[in-house]
Structure formats: C-alpha cells, structure tokens
Backbone bond lengths (Angstrom), bond angles and torsions (degrees), N, CA, C in turn:
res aa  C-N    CA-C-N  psi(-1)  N-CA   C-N-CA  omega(-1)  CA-C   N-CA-C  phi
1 X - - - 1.445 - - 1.529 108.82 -
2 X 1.381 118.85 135.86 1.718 125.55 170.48 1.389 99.67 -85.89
3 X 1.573 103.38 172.58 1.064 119.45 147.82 1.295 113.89 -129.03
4 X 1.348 115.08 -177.87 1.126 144.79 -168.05 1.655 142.51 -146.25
5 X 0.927 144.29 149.04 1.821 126.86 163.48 1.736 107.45 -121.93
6 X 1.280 135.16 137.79 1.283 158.19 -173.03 1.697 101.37 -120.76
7 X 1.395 95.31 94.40 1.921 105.29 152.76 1.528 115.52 -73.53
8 X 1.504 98.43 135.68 1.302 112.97 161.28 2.005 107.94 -157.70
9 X 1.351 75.39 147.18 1.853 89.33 -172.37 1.840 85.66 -91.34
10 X 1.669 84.76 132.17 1.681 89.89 -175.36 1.538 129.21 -75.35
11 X 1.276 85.25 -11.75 1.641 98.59 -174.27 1.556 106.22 -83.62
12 X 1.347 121.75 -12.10 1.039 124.25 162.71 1.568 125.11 -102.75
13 X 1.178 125.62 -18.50 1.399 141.56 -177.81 1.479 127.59 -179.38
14 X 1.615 119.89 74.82 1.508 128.50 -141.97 1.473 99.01 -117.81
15 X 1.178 117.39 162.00 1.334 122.85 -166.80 2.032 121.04 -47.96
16 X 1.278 90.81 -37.14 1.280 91.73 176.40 1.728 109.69 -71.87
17 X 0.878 117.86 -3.96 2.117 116.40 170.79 1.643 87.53 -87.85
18 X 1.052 99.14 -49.44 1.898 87.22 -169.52 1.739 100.23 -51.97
19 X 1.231 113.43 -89.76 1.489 128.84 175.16 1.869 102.10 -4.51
20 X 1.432 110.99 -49.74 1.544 105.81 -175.72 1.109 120.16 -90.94
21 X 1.382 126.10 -2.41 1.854 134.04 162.26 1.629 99.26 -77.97
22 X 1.382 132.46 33.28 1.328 137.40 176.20 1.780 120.96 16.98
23 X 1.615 106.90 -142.52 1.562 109.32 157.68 1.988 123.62 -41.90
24 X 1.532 99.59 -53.73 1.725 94.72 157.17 0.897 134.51 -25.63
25 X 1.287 130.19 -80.08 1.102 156.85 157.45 1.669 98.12 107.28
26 X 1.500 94.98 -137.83 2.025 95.90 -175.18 1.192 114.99 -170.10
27 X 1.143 117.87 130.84 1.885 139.02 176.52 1.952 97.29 -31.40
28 X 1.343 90.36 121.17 1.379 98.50 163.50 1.549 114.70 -119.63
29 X 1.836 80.84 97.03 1.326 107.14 -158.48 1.704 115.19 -103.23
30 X 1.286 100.59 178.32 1.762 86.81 176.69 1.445 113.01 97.92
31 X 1.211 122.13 -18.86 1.272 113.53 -149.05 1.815 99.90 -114.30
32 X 1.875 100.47 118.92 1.302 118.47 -166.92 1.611 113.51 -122.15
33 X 1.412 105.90 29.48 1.531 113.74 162.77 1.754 111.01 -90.66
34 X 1.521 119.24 134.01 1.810 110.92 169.95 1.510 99.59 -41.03
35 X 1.836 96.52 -70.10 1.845 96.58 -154.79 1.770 115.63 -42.13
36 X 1.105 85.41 -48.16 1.716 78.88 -172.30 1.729 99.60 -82.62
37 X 0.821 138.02 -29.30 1.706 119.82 156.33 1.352 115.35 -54.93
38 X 0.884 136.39 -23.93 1.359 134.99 157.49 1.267 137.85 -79.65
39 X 1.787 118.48 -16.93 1.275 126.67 144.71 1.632 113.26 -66.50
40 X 1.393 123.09 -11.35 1.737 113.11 -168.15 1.354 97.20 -73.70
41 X 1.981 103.43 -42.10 1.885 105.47 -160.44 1.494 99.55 -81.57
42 X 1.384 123.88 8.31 1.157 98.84 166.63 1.929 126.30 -115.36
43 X 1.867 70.23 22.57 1.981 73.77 -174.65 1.795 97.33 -101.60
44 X 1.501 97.30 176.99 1.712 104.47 -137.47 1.591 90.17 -140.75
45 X 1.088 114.44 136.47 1.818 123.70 175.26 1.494 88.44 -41.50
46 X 1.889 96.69 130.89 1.317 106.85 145.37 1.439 98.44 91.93
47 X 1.605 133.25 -17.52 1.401 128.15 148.76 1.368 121.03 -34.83
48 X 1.679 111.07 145.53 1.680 110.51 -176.39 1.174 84.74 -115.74
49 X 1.636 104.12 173.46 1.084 136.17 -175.13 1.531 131.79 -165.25
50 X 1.000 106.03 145.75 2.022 98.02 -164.08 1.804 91.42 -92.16
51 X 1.041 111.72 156.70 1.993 122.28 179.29 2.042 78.78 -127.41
52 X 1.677 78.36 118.79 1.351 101.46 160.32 1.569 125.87 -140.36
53 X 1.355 116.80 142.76 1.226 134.83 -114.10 1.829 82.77 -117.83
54 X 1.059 126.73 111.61 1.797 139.22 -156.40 1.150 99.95 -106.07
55 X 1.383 103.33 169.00 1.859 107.12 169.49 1.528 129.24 54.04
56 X 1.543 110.04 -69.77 1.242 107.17 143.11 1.644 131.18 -122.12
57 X 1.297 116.49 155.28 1.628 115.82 -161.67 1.353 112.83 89.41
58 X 1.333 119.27 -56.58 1.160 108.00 175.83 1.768 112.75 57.96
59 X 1.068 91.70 68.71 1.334 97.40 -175.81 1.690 137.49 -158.42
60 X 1.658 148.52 161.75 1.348 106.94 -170.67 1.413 79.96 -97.19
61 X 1.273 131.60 151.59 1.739 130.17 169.18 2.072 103.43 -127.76
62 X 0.667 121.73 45.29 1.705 136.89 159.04 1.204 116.71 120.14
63 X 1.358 116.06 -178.09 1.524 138.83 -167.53 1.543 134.75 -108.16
64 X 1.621 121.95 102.50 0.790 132.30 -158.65 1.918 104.87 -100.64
65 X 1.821 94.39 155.06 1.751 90.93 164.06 1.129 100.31 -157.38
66 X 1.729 92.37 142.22 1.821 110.65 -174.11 2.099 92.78 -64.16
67 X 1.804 70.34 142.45 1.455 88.21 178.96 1.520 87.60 -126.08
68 X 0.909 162.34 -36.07 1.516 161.54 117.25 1.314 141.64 -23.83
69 X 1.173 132.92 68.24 1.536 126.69 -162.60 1.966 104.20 -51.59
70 X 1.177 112.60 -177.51 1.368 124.01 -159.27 1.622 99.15 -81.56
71 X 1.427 104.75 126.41 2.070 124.13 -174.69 1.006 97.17 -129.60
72 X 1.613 114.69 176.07 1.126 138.53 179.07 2.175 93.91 -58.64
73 X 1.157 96.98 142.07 1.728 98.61 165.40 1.706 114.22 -99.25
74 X 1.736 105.67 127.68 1.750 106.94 -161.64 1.197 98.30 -88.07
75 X 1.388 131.97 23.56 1.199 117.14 176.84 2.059 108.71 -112.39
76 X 1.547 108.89 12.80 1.488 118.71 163.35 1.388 102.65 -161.82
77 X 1.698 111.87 165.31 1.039 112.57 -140.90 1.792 84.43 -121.68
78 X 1.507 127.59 8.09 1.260 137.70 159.84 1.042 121.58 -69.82
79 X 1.565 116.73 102.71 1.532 130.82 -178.06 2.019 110.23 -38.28
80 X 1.635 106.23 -19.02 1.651 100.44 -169.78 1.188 105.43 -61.49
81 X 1.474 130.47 -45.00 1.441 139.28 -141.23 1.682 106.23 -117.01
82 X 1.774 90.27 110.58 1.659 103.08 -175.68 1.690 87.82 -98.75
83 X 1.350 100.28 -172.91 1.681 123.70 169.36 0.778 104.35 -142.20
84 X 1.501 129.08 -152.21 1.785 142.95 -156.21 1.825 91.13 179.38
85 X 1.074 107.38 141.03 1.392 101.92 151.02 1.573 124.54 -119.34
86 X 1.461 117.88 130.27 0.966 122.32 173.22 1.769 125.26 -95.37
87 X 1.235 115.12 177.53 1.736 124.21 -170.47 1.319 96.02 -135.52
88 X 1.297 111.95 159.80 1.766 132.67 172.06 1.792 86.01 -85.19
89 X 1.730 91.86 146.53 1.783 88.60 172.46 1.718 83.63 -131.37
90 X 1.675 123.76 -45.08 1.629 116.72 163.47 1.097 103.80 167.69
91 X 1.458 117.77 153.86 1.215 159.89 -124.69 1.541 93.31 -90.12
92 X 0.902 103.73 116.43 2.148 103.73 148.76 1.152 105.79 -37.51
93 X 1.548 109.15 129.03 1.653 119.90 164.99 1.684 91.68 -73.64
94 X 1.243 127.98 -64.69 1.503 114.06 173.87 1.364 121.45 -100.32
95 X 1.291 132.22 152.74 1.114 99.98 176.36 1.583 129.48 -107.78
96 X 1.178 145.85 164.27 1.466 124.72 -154.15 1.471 93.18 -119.17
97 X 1.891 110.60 138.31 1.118 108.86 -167.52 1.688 88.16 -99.85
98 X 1.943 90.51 -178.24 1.656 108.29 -176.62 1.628 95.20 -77.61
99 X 1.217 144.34 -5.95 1.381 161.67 169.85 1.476 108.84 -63.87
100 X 1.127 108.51 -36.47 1.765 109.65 -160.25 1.376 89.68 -107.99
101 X 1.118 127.58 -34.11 1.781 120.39 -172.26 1.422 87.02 -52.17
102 X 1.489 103.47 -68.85 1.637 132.41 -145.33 1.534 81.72 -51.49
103 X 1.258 131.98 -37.41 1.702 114.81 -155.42 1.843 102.47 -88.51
104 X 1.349 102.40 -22.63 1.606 103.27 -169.22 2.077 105.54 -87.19
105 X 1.296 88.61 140.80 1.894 90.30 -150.18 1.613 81.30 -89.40
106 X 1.212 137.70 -13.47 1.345 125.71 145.44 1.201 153.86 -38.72
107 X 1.611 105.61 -21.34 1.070 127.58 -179.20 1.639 105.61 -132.93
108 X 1.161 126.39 47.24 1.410 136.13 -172.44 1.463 107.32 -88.22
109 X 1.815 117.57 -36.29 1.268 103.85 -174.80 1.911 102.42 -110.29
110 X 1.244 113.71 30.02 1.456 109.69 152.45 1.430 136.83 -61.92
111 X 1.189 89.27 126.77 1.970 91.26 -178.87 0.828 130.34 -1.97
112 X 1.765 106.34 -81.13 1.185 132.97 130.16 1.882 117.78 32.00
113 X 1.301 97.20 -93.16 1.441 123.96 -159.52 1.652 95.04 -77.99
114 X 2.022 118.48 -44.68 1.078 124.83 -174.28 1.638 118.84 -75.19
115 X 1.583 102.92 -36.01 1.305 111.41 -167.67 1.204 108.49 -116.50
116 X 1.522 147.91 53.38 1.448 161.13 -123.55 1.573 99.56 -72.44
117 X 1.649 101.44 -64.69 1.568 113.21 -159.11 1.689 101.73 -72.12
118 X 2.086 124.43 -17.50 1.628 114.07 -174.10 1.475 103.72 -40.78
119 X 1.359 123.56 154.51 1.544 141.03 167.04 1.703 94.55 -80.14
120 X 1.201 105.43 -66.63 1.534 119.91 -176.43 1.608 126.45 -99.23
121 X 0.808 136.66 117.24 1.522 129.36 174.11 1.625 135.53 -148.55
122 X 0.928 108.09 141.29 1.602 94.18 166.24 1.085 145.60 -41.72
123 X 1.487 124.32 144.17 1.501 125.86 -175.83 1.696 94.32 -129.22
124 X 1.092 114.54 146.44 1.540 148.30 161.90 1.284 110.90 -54.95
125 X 1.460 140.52 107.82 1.548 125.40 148.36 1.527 122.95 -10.51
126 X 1.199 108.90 -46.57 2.008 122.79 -166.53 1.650 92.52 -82.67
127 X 1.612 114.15 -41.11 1.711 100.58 179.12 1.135 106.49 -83.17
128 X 1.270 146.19 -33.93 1.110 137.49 166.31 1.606 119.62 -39.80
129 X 1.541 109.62 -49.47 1.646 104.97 -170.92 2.081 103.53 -76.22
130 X 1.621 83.19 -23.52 1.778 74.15 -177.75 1.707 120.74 -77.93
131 X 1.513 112.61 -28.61 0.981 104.43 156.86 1.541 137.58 -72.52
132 X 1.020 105.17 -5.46 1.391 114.30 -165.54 1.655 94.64 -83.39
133 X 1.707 110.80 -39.00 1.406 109.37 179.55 1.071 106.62 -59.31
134 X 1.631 125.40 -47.51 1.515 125.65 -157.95 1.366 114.68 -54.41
135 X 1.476 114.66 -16.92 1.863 125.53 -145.36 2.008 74.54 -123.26
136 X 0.991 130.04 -2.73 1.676 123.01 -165.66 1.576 103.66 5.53
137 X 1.852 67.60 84.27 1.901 89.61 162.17 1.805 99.10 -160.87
138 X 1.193 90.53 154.54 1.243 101.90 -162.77 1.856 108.53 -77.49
139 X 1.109 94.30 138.77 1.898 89.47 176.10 1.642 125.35 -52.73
C-alpha cells in the first residue's frame, strides 16, 4: 500500500464534506497539475492518505483512502485529466501542523516541506508512521 497527502483549502472543501460523502466518498477533482495527476494514476484501491487542510490551518487533520482508482474527472470534458476518489477512514486525534513537519529534521525531505505548492503527493512509509505519531492516531 502507498501513501499519499491530498490538499484542500477548507473553506472550499474541508474535512468535514469529506467525513459526510461516507463509504462513497468523492472525486478528487479539479486537479490540473502533471505531477500530481500523475501521482492519482498511480494510486491503487485501498491506498491511504493524510487530508490536509491548505491556505488556512495549515494542517494534516485525518486520513483518507482511495476507494476509486484514477477515471476520467466529471468536472472537464478533456480526456488528460483523471481523478481518484477518496473516503474519510478518521480524524487526527491531534492534528499536525505544516510548522511541526517543517521543525522535525525527520521529515525535512517531505514533499510536503520539499514540494510546497504539489496538490497531490507522496508520502514515505517512515513519514507516514512519524506523522501519524505526531497527530497520535493510529495508521
């Protein structure tokens, strides 16, 4: 299984919309960068993923998994741009800010920290378990 992290500015689409699209879940759509269109087609049923909270908060606030491998996206009618849909699986008991990554020298070459502006990107097995501690919640 990969992981992953999924930006979204909350004021436009924040954890609690995810959490209420239940087992469904919802097209994570919109998204017109290659790199991170090219991390969607390569994610795989049952991949996790951290939902982090952009712009404002700045923060990871819980854990998502594609329940949809990568389709056409219904929000354009350009064969380039697939999506994935993902599901809420649960919430950070805390949540870990872009502050605490950035400060922990463990996590120095995360996406994240390396690749600021990706929509979509990879996460590390080792960042995954370390963040997962930071937020003490279980993977």
């Amino acid at each position: 299984m990969a992981h992953w992290l999924f930006k979204s500015e909350p004021d436009v689409w924040g954890w609690d919309k995810q959490v209420a699209k239940g087992e469904a879940g919802e097209e994570w759509d919109g998204v017109r960068n290659y790199q991170a269109h090219n991390n969607m087609r390569a994610m795989k049923l049952g991949d996790r993923g951290f939902f982090y909270h952009s712009r404002s908060g700045l923060e990871i606030v819980g854990i998502v998994e594609v329940c949809a491998e990568a389709h056409q996206d219904s929000t354009t009618d350009d064969a380039r741009w697939d999506c994935v849909d993902i599901k809420a699986v649960r919430p950070f008991e805390t949540p870990v800010t872009l502050t605490q990554i950035k400060e922990d020298p463990r996590l120095q070459d995360m996406a994240l920290v390396k690749s600021a502006r990706l929509s979509v990107q990879p996460v590390t097995d080792t960042e995954w378990d370390i963040v997962c501690a930071l937020g003490n919640t279980k993977p």
